[in-house]
C-alpha positions as CSV (number, residue, x, y, z in Angstrom):
1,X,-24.5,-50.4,39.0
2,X,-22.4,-47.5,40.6
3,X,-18.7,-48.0,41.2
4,X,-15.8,-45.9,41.6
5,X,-13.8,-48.5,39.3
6,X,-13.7,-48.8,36.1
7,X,-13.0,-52.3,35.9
8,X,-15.8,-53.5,37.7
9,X,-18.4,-51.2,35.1
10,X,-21.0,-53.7,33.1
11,X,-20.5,-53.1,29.3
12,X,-23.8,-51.5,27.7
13,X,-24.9,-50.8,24.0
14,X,-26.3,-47.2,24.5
15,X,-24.4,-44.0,24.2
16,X,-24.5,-41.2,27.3
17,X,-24.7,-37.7,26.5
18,X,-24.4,-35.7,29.7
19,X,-25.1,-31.3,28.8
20,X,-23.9,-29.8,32.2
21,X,-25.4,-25.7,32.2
22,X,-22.9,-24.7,34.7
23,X,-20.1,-26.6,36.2
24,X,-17.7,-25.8,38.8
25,X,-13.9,-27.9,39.0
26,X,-12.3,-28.8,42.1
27,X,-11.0,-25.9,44.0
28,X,-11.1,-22.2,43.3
29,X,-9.0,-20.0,41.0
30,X,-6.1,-21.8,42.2
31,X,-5.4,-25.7,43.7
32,X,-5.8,-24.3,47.9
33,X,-8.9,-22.0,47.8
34,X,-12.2,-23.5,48.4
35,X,-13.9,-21.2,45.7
36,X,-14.2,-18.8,43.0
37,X,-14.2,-14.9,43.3
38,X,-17.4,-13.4,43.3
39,X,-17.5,-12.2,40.0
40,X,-16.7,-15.2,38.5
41,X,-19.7,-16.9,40.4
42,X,-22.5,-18.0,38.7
43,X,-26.0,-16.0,39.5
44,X,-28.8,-18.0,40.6
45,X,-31.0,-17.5,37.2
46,X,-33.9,-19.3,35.0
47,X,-32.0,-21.3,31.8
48,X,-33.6,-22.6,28.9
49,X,-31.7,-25.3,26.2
50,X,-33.1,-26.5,22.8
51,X,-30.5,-29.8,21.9
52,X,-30.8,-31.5,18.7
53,X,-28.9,-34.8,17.8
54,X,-28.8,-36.2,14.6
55,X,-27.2,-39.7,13.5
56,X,-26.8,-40.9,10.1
């Protein structure tokens, strides 16, 4: 189930492990511009992870 509320979430017994490879915040450099400066701007590029998790 989707909500915006916390409250109305469904308990569940798994664990979610979200890896984000790039990841923009809200807003720019600063809290009124819409983006970042162009050097700062992610290229458009091929990535490649290897994730290992162990539990004891």
């Amino acid at each position: 189930m989707a909500t915006d509320h916390w409250h109305l979430m469904r308990p569940e017994s798994g664990v979610w492990i979200t890896l984000d490879g790039q990841h923009m915040g809200v807003g720019g450099d600063d809290s009124w511009t819409p983006s970042v400066l162009p050097q700062w701007l992610l290229q458009e590029t091929q990535w490649q992870y290897q994730v290992s998790i162990h539990f004891q």
